[in-house]
Every structure is written in structure tokens, then in C-alpha cells.
C-alpha positions in Angstrom: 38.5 -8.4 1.2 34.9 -6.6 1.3 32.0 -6.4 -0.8 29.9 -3.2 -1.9 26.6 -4.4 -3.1 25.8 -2.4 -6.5 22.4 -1.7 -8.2 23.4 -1.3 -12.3 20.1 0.0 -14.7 21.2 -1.3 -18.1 20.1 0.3 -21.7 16.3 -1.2 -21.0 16.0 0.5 -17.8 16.5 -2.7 -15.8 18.2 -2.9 -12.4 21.3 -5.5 -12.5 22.1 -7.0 -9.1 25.9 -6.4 -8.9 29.0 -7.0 -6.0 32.0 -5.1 -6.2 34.9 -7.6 -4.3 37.7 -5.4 -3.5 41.1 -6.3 -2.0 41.9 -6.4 1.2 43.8 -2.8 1.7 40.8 -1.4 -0.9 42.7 -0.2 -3.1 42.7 -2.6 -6.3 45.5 -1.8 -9.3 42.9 -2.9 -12.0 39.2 -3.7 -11.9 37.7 -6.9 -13.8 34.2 -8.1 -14.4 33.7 -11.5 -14.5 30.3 -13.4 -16.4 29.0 -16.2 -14.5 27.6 -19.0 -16.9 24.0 -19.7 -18.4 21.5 -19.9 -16.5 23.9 -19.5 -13.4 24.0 -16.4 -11.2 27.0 -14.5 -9.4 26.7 -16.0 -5.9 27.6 -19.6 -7.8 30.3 -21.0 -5.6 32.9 -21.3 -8.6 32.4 -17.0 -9.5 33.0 -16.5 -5.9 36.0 -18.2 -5.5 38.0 -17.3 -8.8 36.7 -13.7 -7.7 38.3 -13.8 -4.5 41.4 -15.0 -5.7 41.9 -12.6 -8.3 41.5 -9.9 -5.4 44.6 -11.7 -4.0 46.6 -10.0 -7.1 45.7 -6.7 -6.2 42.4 -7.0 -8.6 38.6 -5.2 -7.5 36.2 -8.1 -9.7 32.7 -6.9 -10.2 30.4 -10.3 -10.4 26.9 -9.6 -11.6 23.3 -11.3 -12.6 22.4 -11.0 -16.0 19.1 -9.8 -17.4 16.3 -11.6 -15.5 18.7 -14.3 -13.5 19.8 -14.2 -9.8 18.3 -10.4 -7.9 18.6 -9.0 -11.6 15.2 -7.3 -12.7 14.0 -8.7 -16.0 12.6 -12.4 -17.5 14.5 -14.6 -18.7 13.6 -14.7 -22.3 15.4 -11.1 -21.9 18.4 -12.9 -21.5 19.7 -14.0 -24.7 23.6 -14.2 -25.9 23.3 -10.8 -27.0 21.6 -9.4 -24.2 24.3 -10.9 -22.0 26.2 -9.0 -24.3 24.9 -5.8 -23.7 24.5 -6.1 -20.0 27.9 -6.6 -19.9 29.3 -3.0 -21.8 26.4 -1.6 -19.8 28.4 -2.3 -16.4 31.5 -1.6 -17.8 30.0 1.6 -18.4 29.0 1.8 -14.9 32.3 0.7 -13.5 33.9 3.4 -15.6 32.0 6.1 -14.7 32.0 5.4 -11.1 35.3 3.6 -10.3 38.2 2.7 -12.8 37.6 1.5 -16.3 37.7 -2.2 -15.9 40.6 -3.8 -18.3 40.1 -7.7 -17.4 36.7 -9.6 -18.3 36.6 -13.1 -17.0 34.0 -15.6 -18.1 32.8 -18.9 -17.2 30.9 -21.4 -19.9 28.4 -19.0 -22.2 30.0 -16.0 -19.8 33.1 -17.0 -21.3 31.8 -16.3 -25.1 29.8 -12.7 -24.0 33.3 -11.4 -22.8 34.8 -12.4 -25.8 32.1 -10.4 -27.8 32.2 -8.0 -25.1 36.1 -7.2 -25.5 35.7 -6.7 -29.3 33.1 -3.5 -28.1 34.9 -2.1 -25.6 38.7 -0.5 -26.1 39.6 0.1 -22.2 40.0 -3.8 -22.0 43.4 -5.4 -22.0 42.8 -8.7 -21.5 40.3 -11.9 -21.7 39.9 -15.2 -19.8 37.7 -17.7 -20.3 36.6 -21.0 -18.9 34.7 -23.5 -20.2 33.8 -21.4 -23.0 31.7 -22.6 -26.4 33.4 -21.8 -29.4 29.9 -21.8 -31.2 27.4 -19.5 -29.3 24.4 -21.7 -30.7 26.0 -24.4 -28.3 23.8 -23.6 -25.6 20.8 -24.3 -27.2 20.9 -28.1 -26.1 19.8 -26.9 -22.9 16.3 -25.8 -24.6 16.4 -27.8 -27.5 13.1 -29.4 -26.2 11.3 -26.3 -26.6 12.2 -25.4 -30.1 9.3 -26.6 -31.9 7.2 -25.3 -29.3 8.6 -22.2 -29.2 7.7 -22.1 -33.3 4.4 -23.2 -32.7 3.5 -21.1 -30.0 5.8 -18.1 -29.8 6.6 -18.2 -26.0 6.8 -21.6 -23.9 7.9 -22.2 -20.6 10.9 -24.9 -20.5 12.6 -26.4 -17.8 16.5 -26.2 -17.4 18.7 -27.7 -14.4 15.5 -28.4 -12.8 14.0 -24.6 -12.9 11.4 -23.1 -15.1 12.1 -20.5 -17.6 10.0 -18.8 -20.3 11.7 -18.1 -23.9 10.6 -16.9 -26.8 11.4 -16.4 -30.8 13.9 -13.7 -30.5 15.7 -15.6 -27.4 16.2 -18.5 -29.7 17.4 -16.4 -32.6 20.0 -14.6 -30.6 22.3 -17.5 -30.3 22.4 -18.0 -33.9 23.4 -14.3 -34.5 26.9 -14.6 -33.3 30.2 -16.0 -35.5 32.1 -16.4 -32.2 36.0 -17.8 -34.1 35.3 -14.9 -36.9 34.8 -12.2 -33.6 38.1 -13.6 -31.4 40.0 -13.8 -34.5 40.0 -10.2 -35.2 40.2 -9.1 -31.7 43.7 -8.9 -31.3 44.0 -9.0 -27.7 45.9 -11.3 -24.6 43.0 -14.5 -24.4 43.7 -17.2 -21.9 41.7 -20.5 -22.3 40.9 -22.4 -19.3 39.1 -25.5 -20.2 38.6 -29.1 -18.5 39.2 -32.3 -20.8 36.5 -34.1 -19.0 33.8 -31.0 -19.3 30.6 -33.2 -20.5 28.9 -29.6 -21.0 31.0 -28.3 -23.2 33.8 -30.3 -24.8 37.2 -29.7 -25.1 36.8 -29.3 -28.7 35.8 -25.9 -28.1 39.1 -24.4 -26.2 40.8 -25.7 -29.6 38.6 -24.1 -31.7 38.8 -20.5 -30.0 42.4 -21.1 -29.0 43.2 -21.8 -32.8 41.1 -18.8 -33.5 42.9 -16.6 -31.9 45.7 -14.5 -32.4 49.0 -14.2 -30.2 49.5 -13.4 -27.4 47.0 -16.5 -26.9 47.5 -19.3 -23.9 45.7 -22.7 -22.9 45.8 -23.9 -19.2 44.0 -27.1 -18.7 42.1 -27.8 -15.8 42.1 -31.1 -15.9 39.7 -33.7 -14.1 37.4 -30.7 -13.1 33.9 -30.7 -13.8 32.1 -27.7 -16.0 30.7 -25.8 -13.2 33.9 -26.1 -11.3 32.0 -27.6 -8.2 35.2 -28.4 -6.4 36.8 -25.8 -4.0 40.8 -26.7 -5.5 39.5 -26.4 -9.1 37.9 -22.8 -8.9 40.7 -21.5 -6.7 43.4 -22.6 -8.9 41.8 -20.9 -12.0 41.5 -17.5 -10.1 45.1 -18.6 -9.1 46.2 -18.6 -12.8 44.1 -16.1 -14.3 46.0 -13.6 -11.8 49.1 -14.6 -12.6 48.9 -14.8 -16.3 47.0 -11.4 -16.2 50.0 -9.6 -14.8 52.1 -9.9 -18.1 49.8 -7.1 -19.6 49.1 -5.1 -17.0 51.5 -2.6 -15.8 53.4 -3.2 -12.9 51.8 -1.1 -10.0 53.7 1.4 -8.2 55.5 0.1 -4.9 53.5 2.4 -2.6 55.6 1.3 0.7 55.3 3.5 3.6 59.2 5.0 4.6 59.9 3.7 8.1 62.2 6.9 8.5 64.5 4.5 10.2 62.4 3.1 13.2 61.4 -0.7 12.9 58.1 0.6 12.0 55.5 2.6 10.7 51.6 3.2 11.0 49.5 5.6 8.6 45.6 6.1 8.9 44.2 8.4 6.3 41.0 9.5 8.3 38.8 11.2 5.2 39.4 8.3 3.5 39.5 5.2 5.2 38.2 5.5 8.8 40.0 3.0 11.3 41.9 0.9 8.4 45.3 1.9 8.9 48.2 0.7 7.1 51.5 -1.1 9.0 54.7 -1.1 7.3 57.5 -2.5 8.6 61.2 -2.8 5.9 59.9 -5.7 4.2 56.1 -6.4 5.1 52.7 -4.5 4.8 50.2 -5.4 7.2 46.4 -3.9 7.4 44.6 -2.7 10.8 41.4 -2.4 11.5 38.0 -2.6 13.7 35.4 -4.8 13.2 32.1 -3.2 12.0 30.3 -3.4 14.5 32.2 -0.6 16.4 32.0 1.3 12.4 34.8 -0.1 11.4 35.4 -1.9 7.8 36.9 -5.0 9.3 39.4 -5.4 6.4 42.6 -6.8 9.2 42.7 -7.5 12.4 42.6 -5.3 15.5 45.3 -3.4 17.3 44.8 -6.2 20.1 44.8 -9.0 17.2 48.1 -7.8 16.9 49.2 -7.4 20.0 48.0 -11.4 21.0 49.6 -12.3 17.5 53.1 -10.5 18.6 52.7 -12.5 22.0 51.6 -15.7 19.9 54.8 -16.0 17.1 57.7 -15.4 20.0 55.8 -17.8 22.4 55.7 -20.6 19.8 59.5 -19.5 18.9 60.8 -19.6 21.9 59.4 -23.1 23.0 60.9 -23.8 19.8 64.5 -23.2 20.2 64.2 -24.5 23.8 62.9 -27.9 23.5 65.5 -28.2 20.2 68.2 -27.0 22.7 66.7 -29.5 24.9 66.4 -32.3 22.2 62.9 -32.8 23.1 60.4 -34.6 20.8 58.0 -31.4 20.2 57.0 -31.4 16.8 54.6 -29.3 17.1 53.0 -26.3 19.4 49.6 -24.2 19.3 49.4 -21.5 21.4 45.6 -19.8 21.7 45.2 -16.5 22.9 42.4 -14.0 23.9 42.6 -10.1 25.5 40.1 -8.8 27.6 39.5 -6.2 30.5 38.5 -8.2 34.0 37.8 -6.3 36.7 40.0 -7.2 39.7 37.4 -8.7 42.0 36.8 -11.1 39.4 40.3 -12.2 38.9 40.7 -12.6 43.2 43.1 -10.0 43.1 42.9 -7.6 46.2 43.8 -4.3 45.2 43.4 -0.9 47.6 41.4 0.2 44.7 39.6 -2.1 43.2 39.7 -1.7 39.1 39.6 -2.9 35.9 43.1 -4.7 34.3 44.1 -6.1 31.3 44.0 -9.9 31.1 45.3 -12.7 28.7 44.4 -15.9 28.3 47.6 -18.3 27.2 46.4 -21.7 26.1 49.0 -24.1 25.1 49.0 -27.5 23.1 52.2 -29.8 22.2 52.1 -32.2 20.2 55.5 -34.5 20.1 56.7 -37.8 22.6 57.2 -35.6 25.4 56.6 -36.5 29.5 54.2 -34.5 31.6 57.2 -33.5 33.6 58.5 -31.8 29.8 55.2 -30.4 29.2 55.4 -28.3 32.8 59.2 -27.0 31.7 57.9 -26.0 28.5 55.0 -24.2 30.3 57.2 -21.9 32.4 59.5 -21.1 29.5 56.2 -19.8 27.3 55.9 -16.8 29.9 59.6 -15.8 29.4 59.7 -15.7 25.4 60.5 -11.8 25.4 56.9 -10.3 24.2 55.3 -12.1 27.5 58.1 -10.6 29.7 57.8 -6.9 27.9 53.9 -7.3 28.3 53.8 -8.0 31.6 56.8 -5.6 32.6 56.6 -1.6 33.2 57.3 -0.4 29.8 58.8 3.3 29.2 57.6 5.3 26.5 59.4 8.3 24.6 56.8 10.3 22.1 57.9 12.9 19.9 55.9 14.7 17.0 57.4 15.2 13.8 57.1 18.3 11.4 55.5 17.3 8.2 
């Protein structure tokens, strides 16, 4: 999974700071955007996780600041319900133009109610989730409620919320009373999910009752249960990514199976060089595997490296084969860890006296038991982790037969 940082100008001519998560093998089946919640920004710990796990699905999430919040141009008194609104479309708009149409809007707390609004504007999305949501937009003005009169008196006042300083002003107030949230996701006619916490202090539960009740079928309610509102814990955010993926898939197509044909060999590699530079995809009957180079030889780093592989091949049969041994054995080893590294030593530096000196391939085997077993035990099992066949056909002169095939 990468990230391509994104610069959005919305309909005011402001810069929204955007990041565009992808999937692992870069290319995602369906795009989503997902609202972070008031007063919040995208890197919050919560948006990054869910985003992340949504990728898992096959899913490319666009996370962004709203109006005058996070690296997002703008004040904050810009950054009312409806302007959330708005910035919203305007990066769907974006999206569209530039990527895929996204057809999933995920949002968290008042994020939650702007992609409901959101949906209702714009026909290319499928599907809505929301977590933590207010069923009555003008909820969130208990944040600033001690600015009100001020705000009447004066016009503009700066309040402080969560410990930060913000300025809003008339029209910010007004905005959240503009909004009939039940009358907008009853007549939206689309998949919702509800993801809401019993124990949310911030927004009660009241509120997934009041917009699940809204709603029309297909609707669904996951609780979250003892999590907190901002989703602080690691489990809590995962698992509502987790969910959200799943439940999405019932109203998004299926995509197509884009396996690679082996052509009868045990395997088969495929780089698509205008495309995709050094990520090359592995597909062996049953599995799909990504290759790549880290970036700081220009590639992408979205899998490991041809020698990641190749210590990773030597790795699972070492572990595997001190595994049916000591069972053959009936040996107390539980467990095994086997660490590995590739590099190229020159011979000198290994003490190996060659007529020409030169450089060689060397691995590192490291290995680590954990079980009752005697020193004596621990040597045997040793010896056996340089036969398991990948050590031996590493180490052995191999013979190689390369054809070409006609396209």
C-alpha cells in the first residue's frame, strides 16, 4: 500500500490537502473517500487505519482536510456543515476526473453526516458508511456553544475546542441549523451501514437509532461496542475498516479474477514496464504475490524484493523441515525462528582463498528453538536446517533451460 499526496482547489479556489491510499498491487476495484470528524484532520490515527484496511478489500480511499483544518488552505469559520458538504462533491469531482468515480463515502462523527448529505448530491455513489454519526447536524454545536452569544454580540469570536483556538462567525453557526439530516437519509434510497459505539459520550447512541430508523433498506447497524468516539484504540479502528469492507462488497460488483495463466509451469512472473516500473506481478495456481524494489533504487516498494523472496523460499522449507524432523524425532520443539539476510562479500573477507579473489553470494542463517530440547538436540537440528531442499538447491550448481515464447 502507497500514498500519492494530492493538492484539490475546491469551488472557492482553496487548495485541499489530500492522500490517495492505494492497494498494495495499485490497482483498486472501487475508490472511496472517507470524512474525518470535526475539528479532526485526515492523518487522525482512527482515518488511517480504517483507510488502510479498506485498501485490504481491493479499495483506493482518498482521506482529506476540510476547508481550513489539517494542510487545507482556508479558516476555519470556512468550515461549516455545509462547507464540509461542498468540499466533499468538490473531490469527488476531482477523483472523477482524474481517477475512477469514487462509489463508497465513509465518514466518522460530523464526517459521517456530510457523506450522508454528500451521497444525496452525487449519483456515482453506491454506498454509505458512517461512524459515530449525529443524526441532528446542529449536534455539534456543543463544542462552541460558549461562543454563541458572543458570536451574536460581536459577529466573529475566537473559541477554543479540544484545547485549540478557532475563529467562527454568524454564517458558521447558522450552517448547522440548515440541515434536516433523518428527512435527507430518508429519501436517499441507498446501502447505509451504521457503525456506532454504546458508550460514545460525544455522540450518543441515540443517534445510530435515529438515522438507522430513518433510513430505508438495504440499511445495517454494527455496534462497536466499548470503543470510545474517536476510536483511539488500534483493535476498534481496524475492525470498523474490517467491516465496512466486507459489508461493502454486497453492492459492489464482483471484480474480474485477473489471474495470470501459468501455461502449465509452477509459475509465472509479468512486469508491465510503461506502467509499473519494477512491480511485477507473481502468480503461482492458487496465489498472487507482488515484487518489487525499494525506492531508493526507483522502485515503488509495494512487495518485497527478488532476494526477499529468495531468503523467504529458503526461510518456509528451513522452518518445515526442522519441523517434520524433530516430530519424526518426537522432540519437544514448539517453536522455530529462522532469520535471514543476502549480501555480496567479497572472498577475502569471508577467509576464503580463491586463485581469483572475487565477490560471492553470502547468507546469513540464524536459528532460534523454542521447546524442552538439550544442547545436544539443538546441534542435530542445526545440521538438518542446511539440508531442507531450498538450502541444498541454493548452495548446489543449478542447470538452467531458457526458452522464448511467441506472443
Amino acid at each position: 500500500m502507497k500514498n500519492q499526496r494530492l493538492k484539490i482547489k475546491n469551488r472557492k479556489g482553496l487548495l485541499l490537502n489530500a492522500q490517495l491510499e492505494l492497494p498494495a498491487n495499485q490497482k483498486p476495484n472501487y475508490f472511496a473517500i472517507f470524512a474525518h470528524c470535526f475539528t479532526c484532520n485526515s492523518n487522525l490515527n482512527a482515518v488511517r487505519h480504517i483507510s488502510r484496511a479498506l485498501t485490504q478489500d481491493g479499495f483506493a480511499v482518498v482521506r482529506f482536510d476540510f476547508t481550513g483544518l489539517g494542510r487545507s488552505e482556508g479558516e476555519f469559520a470556512d468550515s461549516h456543515f455545509s462547507a464540509n458538504v461542498e468540499d466533499l462533491v468538490d473531490v469527488h469531482n476531482y477523483i472523477s476526473h482524474n481517477f475512477i468515480a469514487p462509489s463508497l463515502l465513509v465518514g466518522h462523527s460530523l464526517g459521517g453526516a456530510a457523506v450522508l448529505v454528500a451521497a444525496s448530491q452525487i449519483e456515482a455513489v453506491k454506498a454509505v458508511a458512517t461512524i459515530g454519526a449525529p443524526a441532528d447536524v446542529s449536534h455539534v454545536k456543543h463544542h462552541f456553544s460558549h461562543g454563541l452569544e458572543a458570536v451574536k454580540e460581536k459577529g466573529e469570536v475566537e473559541i477554543n475546542i479540544g484545547g485549540r483556538p478557532f475563529k467562527i462567525n454568524k454564517d458558521f453557526v447558522k450552517a448547522f441549523d440548515d440541515t434536516d439530516l433523518p428527512k435527507v437519509v430518508k429519501s436517499l434510497r441507498k446501502p447505509i451501514l451504521v457503525m456506532h459505539s454504546p458508550l460514545d459520550k460525544i455522540v450518543a447512541i441515540e443517534n445510530a437509532k435515529k438515522i438507522y430508523d430513518s433510513a430505508m433498506h438495504p440499511k445495517s447497524f454494527v455496534s462497536l461496542d466499548d470503543a470510545n468516539h474517536l476510536l483511539t484504540e488500534e483493535k476498534d479502528s481496524k475492525y470498523a475498516g474490517e467491516v465496512i469492507g466486507t459489508w461493502a462488497k454486497r453492492y459492489f460488483p464482483k471484480a474480474e479474477n485477473k489471474m495470470l495463466d501459468t501455461q502449465g509451469e509452477q509459475l509465472v512472473g509479468h512486469l508491465n514496464i510503461i506502467e509499473d516500473n519494477f512491480t511485477t506481478s507473481i502468480q503461482t495456481k492458487n496465489h498472487t504475490m507482488i515484487a518489487d524494489e525499494p525506492a531508493s533504487i526507483g522502485g515503488a516498494d509495494f512487495g518485497p524484493s527478488p532476494y526477499e523472496y529468495l531468503n523467504a523460499a529458503l526461510a518456509a522449507c528451513t522452518v518445515m523441515t526442522l519441523k517434520m524432523y524433530a516430530e519424526r524425532k518426537k522432540w519437544d520443539l514448539q517453536e522455530v525462528f529462522v532469520y535471514i539476510s543476502h549480501s555480496r562479500k567479497h572472498s577475502q573477507d569471508l577467509n576464503i582463498e580463491l586463485e581469483k579473489p572475487k565477490y560471492l553470494d553470502h547468507i546469513t542463517k540464524k536459528l532460534k528453538f523454542v521447546g524442552n530440547l538439550e544442547d545436544q538436540q539443538k546441534e542435530r537440528l542445526k545440521e538438518i536446517a542446511s539440508r531442507c531442499p531450498v538450502h541444498k538447491t541454493i548452495e548446489n550448481e543449478v542447470i538452467f533451460d531458457t526458452t522464448i515464447l511467441d506472443e
